[in-house]
PyMOL Python script that loads the backbone (N, CA, C, O; Angstrom):
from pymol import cmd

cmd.read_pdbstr("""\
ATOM      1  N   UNK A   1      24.458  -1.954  34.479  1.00  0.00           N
ATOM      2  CA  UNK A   1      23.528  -3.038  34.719  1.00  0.00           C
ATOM      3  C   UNK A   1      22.090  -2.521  34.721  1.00  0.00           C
ATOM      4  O   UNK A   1      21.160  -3.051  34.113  1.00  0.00           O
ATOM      5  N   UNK A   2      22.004  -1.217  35.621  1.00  0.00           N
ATOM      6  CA  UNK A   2      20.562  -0.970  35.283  1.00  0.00           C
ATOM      7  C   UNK A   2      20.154  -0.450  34.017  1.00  0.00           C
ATOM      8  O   UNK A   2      19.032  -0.054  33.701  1.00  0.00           O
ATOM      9  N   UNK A   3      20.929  -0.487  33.505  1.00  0.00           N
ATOM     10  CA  UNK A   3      20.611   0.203  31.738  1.00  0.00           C
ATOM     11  C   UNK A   3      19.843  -1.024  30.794  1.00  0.00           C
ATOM     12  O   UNK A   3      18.817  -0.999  30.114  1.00  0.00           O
ATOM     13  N   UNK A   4      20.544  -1.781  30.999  1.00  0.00           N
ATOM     14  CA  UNK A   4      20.205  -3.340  30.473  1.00  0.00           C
ATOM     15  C   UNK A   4      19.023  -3.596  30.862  1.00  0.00           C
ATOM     16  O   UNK A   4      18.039  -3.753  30.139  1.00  0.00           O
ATOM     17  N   UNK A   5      19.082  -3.656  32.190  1.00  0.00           N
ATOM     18  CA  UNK A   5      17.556  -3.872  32.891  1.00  0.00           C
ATOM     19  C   UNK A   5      15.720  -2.822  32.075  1.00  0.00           C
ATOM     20  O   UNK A   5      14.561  -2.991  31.695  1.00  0.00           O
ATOM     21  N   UNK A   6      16.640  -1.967  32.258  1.00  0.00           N
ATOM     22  CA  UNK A   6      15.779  -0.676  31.616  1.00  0.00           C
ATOM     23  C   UNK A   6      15.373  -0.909  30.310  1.00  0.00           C
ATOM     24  O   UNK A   6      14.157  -0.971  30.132  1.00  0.00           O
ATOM     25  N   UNK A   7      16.043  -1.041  29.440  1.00  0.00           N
ATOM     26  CA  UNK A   7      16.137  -1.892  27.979  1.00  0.00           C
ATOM     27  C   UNK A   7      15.781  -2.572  27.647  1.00  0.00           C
ATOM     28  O   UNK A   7      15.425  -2.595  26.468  1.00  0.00           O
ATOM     29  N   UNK A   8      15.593  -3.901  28.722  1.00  0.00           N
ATOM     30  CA  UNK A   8      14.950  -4.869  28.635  1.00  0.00           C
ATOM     31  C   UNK A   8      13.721  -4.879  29.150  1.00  0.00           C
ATOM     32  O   UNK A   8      13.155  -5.950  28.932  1.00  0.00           O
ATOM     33  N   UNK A   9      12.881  -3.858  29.940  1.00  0.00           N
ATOM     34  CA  UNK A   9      11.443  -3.824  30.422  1.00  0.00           C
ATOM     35  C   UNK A   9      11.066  -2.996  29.131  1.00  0.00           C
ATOM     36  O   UNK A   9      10.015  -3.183  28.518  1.00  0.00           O
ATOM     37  N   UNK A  10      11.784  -2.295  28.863  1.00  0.00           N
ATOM     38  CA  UNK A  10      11.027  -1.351  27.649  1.00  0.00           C
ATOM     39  C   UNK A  10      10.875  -2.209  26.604  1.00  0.00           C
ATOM     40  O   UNK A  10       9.714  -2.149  26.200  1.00  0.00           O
ATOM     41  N   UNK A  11      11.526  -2.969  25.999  1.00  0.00           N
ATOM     42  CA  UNK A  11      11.468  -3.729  25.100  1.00  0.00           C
ATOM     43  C   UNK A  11      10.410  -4.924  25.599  1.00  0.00           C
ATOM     44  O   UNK A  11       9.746  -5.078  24.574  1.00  0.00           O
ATOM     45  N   UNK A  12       9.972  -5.685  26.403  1.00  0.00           N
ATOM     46  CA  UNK A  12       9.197  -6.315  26.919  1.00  0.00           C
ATOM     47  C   UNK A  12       7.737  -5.491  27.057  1.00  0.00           C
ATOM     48  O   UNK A  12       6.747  -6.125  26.692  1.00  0.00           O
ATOM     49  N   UNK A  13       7.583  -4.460  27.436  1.00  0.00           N
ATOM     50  CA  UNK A  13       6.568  -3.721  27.446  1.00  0.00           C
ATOM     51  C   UNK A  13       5.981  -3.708  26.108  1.00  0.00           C
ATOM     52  O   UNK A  13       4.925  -4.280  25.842  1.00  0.00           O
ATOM     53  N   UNK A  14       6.824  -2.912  25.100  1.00  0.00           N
ATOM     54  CA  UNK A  14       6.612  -2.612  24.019  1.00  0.00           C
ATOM     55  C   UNK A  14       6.127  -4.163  23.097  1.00  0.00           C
ATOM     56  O   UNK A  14       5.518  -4.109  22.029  1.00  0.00           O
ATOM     57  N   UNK A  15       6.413  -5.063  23.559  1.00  0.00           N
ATOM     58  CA  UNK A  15       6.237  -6.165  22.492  1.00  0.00           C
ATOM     59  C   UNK A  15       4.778  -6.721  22.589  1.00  0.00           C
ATOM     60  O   UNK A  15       4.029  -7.326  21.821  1.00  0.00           O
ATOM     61  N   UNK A  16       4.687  -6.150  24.140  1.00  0.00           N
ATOM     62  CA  UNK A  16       3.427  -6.690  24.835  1.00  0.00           C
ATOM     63  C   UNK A  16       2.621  -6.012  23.953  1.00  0.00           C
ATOM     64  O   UNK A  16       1.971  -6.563  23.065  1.00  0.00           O
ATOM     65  N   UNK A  17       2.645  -4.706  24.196  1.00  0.00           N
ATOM     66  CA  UNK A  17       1.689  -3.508  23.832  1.00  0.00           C
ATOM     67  C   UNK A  17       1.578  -3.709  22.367  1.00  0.00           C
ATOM     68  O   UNK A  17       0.420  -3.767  21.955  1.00  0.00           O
ATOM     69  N   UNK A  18       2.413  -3.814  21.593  1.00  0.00           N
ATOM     70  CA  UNK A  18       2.149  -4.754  20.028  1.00  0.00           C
ATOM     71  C   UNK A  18       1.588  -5.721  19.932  1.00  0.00           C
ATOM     72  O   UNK A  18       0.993  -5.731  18.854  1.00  0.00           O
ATOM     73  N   UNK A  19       1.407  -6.743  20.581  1.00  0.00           N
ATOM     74  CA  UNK A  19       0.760  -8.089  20.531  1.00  0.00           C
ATOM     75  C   UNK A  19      -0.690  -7.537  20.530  1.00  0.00           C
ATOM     76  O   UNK A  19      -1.491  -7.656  19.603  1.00  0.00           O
ATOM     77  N   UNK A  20      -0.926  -6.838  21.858  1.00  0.00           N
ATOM     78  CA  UNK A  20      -2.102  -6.597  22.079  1.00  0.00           C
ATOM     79  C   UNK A  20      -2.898  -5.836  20.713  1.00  0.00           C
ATOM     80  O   UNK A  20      -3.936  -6.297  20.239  1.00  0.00           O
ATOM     81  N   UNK A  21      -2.358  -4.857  20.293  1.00  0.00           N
ATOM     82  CA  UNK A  21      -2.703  -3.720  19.000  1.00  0.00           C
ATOM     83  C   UNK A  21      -3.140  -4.708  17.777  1.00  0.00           C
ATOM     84  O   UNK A  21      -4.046  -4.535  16.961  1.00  0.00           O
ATOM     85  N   UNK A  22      -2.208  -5.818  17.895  1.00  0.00           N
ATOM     86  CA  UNK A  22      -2.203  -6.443  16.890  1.00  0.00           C
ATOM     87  C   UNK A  22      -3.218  -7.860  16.988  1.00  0.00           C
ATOM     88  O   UNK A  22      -3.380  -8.460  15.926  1.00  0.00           O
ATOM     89  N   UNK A  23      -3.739  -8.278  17.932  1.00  0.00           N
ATOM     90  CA  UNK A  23      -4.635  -9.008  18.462  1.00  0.00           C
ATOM     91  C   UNK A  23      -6.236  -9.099  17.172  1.00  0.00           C
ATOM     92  O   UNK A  23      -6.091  -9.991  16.336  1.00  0.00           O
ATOM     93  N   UNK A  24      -7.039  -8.608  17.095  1.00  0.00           N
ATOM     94  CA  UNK A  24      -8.199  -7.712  16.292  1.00  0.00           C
ATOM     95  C   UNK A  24      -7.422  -8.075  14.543  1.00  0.00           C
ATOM     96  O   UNK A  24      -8.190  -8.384  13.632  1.00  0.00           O
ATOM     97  N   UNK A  25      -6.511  -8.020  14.386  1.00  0.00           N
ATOM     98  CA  UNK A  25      -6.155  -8.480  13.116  1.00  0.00           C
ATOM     99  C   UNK A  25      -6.579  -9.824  12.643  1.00  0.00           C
ATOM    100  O   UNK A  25      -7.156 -10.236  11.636  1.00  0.00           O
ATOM    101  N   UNK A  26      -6.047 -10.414  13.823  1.00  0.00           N
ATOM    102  CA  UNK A  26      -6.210 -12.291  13.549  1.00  0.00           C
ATOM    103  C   UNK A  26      -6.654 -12.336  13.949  1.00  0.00           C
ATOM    104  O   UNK A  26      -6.157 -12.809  14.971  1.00  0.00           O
ATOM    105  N   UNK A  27      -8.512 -12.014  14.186  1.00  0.00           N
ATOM    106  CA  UNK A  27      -9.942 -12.783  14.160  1.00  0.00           C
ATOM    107  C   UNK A  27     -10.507 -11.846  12.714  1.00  0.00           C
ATOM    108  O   UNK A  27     -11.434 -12.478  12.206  1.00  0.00           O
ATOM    109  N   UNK A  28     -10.287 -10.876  12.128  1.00  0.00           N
ATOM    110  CA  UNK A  28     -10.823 -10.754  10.889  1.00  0.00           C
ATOM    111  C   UNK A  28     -10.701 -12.124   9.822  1.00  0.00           C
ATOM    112  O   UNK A  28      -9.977 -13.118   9.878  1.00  0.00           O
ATOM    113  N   UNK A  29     -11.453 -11.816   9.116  1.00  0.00           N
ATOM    114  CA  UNK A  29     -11.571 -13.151   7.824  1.00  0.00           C
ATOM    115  C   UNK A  29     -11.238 -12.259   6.653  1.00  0.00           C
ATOM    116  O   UNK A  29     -11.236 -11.033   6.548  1.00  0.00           O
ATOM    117  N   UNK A  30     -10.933 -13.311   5.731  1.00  0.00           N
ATOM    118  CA  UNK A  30      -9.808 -12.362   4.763  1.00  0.00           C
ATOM    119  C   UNK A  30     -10.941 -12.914   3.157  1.00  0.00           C
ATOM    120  O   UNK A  30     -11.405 -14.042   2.988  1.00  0.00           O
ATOM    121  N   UNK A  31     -11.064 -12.041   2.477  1.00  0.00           N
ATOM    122  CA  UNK A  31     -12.359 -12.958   1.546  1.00  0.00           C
ATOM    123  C   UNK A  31     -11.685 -14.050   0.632  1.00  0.00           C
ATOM    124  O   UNK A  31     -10.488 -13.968   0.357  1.00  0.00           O
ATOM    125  N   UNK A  32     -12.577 -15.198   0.113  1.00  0.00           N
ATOM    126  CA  UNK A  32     -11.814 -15.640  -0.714  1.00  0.00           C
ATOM    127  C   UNK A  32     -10.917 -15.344  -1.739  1.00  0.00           C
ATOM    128  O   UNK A  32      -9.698 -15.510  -1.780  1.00  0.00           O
ATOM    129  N   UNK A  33     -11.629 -14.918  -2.499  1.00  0.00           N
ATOM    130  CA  UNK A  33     -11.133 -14.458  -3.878  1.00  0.00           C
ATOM    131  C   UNK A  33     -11.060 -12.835  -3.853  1.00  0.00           C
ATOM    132  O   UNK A  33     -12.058 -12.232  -3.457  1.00  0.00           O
ATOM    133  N   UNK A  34      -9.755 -12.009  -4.319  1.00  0.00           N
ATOM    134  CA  UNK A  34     -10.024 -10.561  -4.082  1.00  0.00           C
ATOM    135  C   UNK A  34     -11.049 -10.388  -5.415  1.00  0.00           C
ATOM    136  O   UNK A  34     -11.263 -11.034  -6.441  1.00  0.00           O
ATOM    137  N   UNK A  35     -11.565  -9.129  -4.799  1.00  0.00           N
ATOM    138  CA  UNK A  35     -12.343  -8.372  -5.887  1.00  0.00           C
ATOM    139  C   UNK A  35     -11.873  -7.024  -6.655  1.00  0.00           C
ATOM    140  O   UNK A  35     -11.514  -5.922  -6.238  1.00  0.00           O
ATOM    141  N   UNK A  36     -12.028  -7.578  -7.962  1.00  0.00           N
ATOM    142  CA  UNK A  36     -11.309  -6.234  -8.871  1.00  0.00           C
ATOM    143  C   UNK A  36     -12.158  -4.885  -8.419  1.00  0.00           C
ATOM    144  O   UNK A  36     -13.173  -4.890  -7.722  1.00  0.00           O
ATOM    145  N   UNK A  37     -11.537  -3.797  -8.953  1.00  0.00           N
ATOM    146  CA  UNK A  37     -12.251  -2.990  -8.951  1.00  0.00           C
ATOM    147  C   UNK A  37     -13.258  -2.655 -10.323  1.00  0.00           C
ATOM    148  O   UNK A  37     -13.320  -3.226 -11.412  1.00  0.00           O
ATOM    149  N   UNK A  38     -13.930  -1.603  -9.835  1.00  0.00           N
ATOM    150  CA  UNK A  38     -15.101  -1.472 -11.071  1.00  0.00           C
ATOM    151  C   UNK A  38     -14.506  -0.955 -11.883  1.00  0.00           C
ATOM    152  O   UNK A  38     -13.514  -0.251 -11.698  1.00  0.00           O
ATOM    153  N   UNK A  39     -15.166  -1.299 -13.228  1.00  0.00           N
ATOM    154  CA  UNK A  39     -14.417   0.333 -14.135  1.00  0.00           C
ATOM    155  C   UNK A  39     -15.101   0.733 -14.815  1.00  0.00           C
ATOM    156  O   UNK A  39     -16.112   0.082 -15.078  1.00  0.00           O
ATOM    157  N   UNK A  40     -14.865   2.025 -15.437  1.00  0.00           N
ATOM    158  CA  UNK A  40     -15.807   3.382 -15.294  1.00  0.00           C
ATOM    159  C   UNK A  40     -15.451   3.481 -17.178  1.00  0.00           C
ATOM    160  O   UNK A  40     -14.440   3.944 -17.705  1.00  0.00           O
ATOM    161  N   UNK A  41     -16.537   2.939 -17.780  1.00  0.00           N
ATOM    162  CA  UNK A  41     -16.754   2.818 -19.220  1.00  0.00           C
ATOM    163  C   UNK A  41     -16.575   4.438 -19.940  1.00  0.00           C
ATOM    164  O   UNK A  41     -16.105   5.000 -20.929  1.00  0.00           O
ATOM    165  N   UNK A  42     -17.145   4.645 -18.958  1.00  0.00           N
ATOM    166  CA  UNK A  42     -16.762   6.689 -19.437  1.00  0.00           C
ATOM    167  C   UNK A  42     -15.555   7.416 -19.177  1.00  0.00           C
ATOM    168  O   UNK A  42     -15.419   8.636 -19.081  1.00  0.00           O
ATOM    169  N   UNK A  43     -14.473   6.274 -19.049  1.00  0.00           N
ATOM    170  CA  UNK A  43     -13.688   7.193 -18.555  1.00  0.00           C
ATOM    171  C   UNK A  43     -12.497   7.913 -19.660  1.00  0.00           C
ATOM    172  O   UNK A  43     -11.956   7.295 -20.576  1.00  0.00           O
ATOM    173  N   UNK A  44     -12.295   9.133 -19.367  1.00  0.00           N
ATOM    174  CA  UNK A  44     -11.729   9.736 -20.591  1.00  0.00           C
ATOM    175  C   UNK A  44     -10.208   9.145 -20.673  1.00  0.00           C
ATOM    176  O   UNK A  44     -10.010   8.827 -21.845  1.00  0.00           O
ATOM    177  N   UNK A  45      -9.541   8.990 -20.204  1.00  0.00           N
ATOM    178  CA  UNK A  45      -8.396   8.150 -20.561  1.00  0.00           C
ATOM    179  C   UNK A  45      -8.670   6.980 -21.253  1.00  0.00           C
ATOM    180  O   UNK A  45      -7.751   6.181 -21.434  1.00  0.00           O
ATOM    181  N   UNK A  46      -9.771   6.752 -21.664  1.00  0.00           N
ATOM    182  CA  UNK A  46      -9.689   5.236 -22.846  1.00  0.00           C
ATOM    183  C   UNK A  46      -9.200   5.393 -23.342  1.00  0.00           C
ATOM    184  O   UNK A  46      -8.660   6.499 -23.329  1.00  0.00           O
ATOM    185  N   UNK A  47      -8.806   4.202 -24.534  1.00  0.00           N
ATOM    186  CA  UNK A  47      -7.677   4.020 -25.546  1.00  0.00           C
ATOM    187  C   UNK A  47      -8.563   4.485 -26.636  1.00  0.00           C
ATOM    188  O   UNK A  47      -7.860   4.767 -27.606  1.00  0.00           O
ATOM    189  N   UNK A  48     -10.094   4.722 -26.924  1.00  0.00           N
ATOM    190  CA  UNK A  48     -10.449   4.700 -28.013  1.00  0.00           C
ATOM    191  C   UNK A  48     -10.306   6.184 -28.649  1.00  0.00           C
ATOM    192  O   UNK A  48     -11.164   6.749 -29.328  1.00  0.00           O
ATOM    193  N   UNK A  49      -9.646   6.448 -28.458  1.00  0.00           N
ATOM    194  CA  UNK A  49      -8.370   8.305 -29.141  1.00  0.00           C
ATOM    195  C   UNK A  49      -7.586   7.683 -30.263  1.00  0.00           C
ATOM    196  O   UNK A  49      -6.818   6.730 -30.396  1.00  0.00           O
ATOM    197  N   UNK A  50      -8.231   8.851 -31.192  1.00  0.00           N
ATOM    198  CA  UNK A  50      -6.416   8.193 -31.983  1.00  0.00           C
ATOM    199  C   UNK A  50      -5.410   8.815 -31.666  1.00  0.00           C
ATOM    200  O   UNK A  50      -5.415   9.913 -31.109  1.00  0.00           O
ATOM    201  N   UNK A  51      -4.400   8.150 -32.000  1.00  0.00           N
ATOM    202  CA  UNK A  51      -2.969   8.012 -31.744  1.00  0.00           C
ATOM    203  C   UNK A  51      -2.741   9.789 -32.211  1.00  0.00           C
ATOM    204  O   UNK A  51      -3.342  10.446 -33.060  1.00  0.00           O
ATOM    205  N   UNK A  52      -1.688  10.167 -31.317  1.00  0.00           N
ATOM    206  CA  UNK A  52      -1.086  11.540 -31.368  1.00  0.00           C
ATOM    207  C   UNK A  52      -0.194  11.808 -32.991  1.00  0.00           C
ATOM    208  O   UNK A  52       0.515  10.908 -33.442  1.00  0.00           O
ATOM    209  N   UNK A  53      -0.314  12.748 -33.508  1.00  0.00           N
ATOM    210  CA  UNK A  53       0.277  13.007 -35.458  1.00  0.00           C
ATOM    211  C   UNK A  53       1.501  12.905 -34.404  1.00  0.00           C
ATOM    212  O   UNK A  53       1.388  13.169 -33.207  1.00  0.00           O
ATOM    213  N   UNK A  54       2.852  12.419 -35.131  1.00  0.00           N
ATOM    214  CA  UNK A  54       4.021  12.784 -34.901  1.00  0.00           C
ATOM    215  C   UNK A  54       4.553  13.911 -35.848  1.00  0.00           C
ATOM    216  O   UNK A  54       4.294  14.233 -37.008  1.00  0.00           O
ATOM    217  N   UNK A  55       5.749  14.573 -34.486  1.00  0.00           N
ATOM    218  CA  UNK A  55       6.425  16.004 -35.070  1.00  0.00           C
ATOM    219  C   UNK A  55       7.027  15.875 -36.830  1.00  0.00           C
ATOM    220  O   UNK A  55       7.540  14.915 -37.406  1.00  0.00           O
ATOM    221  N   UNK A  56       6.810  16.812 -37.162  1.00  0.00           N
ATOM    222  CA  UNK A  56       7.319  17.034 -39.068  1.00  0.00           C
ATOM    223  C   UNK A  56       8.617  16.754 -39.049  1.00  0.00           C
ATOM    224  O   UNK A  56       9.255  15.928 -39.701  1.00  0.00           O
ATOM    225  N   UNK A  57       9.105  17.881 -37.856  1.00  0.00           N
ATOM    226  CA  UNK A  57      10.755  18.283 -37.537  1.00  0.00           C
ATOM    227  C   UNK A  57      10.949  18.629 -36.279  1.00  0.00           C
ATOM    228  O   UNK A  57      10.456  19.535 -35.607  1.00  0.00           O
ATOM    229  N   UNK A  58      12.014  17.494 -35.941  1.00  0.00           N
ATOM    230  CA  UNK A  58      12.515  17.840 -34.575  1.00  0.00           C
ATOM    231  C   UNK A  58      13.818  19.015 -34.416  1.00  0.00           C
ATOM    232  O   UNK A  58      14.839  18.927 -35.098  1.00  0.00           O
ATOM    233  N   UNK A  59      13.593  20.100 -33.413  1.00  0.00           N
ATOM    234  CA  UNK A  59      14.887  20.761 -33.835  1.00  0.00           C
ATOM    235  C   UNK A  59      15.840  20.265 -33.164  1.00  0.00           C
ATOM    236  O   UNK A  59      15.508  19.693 -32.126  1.00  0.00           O
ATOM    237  N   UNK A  60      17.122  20.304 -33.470  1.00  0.00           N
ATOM    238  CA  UNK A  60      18.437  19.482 -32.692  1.00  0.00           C
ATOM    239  C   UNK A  60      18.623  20.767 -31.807  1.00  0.00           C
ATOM    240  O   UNK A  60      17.688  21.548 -31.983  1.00  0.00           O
ATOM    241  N   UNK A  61      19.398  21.136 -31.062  1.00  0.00           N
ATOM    242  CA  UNK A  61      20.353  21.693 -30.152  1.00  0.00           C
ATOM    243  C   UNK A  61      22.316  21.893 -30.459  1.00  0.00           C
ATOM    244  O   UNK A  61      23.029  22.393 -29.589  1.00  0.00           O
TER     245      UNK A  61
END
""", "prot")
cmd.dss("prot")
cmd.show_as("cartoon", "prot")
cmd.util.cbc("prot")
cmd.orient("prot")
């Protein structure tokens, strides 16, 4: 019986102590619309590469 009891304050504690942590969440404002990120015109992974020569001969195994 006191195990239950025990179990059940810890678990009551703990839900408390979450509510509270979690309180500061729900008064933030969330923006309307998300915003993309920027992108970086220089960046060397563009597509403007040509395409890789493919192999002459593949060797089998």
């Amino acid at each position: 019986m006191r195990e239950i009891v025990t179990t059940a304050q810890k678990a009551t504690r703990k839900a408390r102590r979450d509510a509270d942590r979690r309180q500061h969440l729900k008064a933030s404002a969330r923006p309307d619309k998300p915003v993309p990120p920027g992108t970086d015109i220089t960046d060397p992974q563009a597509d403007n590469l040509p395409p890789a020569k493919p192999f002459d001969q593949i060797e089998e195994w």
